[in-house]
C-alpha positions in Angstrom: 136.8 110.9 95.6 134.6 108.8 97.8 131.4 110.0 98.9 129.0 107.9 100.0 130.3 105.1 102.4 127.6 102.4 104.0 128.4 100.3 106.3 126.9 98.1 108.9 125.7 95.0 106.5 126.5 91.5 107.9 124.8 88.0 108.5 121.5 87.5 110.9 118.8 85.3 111.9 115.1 85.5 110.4 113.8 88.1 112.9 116.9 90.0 114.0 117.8 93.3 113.1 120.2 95.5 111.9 121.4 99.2 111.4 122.6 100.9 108.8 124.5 103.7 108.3 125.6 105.9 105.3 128.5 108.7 105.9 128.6 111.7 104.1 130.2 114.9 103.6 128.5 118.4 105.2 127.4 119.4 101.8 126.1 116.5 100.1 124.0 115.9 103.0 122.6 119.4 102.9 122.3 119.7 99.1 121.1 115.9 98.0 117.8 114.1 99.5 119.3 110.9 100.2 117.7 107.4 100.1 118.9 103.7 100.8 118.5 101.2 97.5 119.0 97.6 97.3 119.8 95.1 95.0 119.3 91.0 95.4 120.9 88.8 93.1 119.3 88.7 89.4 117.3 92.1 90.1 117.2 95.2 89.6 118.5 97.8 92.0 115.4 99.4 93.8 114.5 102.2 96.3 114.0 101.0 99.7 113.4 104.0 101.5 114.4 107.9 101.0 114.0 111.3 102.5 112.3 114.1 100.3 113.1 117.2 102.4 111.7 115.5 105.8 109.2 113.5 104.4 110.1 109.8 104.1 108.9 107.0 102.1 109.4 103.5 101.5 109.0 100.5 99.6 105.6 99.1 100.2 108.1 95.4 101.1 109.8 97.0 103.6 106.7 99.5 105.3 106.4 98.7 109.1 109.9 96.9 109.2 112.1 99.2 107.7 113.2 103.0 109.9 114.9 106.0 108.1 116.9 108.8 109.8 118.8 111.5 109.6 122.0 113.0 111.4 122.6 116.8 110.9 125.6 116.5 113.2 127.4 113.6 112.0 125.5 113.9 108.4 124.9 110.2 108.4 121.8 108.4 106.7 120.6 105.8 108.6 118.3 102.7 108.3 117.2 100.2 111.0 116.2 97.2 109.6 114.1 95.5 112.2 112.2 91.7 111.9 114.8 91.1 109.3 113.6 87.9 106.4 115.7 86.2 103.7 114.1 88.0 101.0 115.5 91.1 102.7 119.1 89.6 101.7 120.6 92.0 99.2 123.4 95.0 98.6 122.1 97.8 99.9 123.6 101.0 98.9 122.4 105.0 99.3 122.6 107.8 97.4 120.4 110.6 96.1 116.6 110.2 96.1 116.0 110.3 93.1 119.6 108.9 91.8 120.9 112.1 89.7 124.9 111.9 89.4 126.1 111.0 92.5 128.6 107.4 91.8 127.3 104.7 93.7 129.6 103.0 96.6 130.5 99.8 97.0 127.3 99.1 99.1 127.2 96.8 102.2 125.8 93.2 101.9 123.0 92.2 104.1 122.4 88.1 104.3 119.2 87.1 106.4 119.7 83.1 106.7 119.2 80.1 109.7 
């Protein structure tokens, strides 16, 4: 059963920005601190930014460029990718912060190029 789906990835220009969005059920967003990771080609898959309770941290890469939020209502993750770079280019995926058992989704791909 699917339950994570992101969405919102595509291609932009060095400086332009994007949103992200991760859907989940009522309960896993209630019962899981959720996070957004990324992976670039040839590394490893790495924590961008996550919630822990309603504190939020993030990557020291992404700090000042990168936005996390919450939707009780719609129980959506969100991140707003802002002043966007190439090395920002990767799969980005969420899922619990810290991972725990949760299956990852098929992520959506985010390609910062000219």
């Amino acid at each position: 059963q699917v339950q994570l789906v992101e969405s919102g990835g595509g291609l932009v220009q060095p400086g332009g920005s994007l949103k992200l969005s991760c859907a989940t059920s009522r309960s896993i967003f209630n019962h899981y601190n959720l996070g957004w990771y990324r992976q670039a080609p040839g590394k490893q898959r790495e924590l961008v930014a996550g919630f822990t309770g309603s504190y939020k941290t993030y990557a020291d890469s992404v700090k000042g460029r990168f936005t996390i939020s919450g939707d009780q209502a719609k129980h959506t993750v969100n991140l707003q990718m802002d002043n966007l770079k190439p090395e920002h280019t990767a799969v980005y995926y969420c899922n619990s912060n810290p991972t725990i058992s949760l299956p990852w989704g098929q992520g959506t791909q985010v390609t910062v190029s000219s």
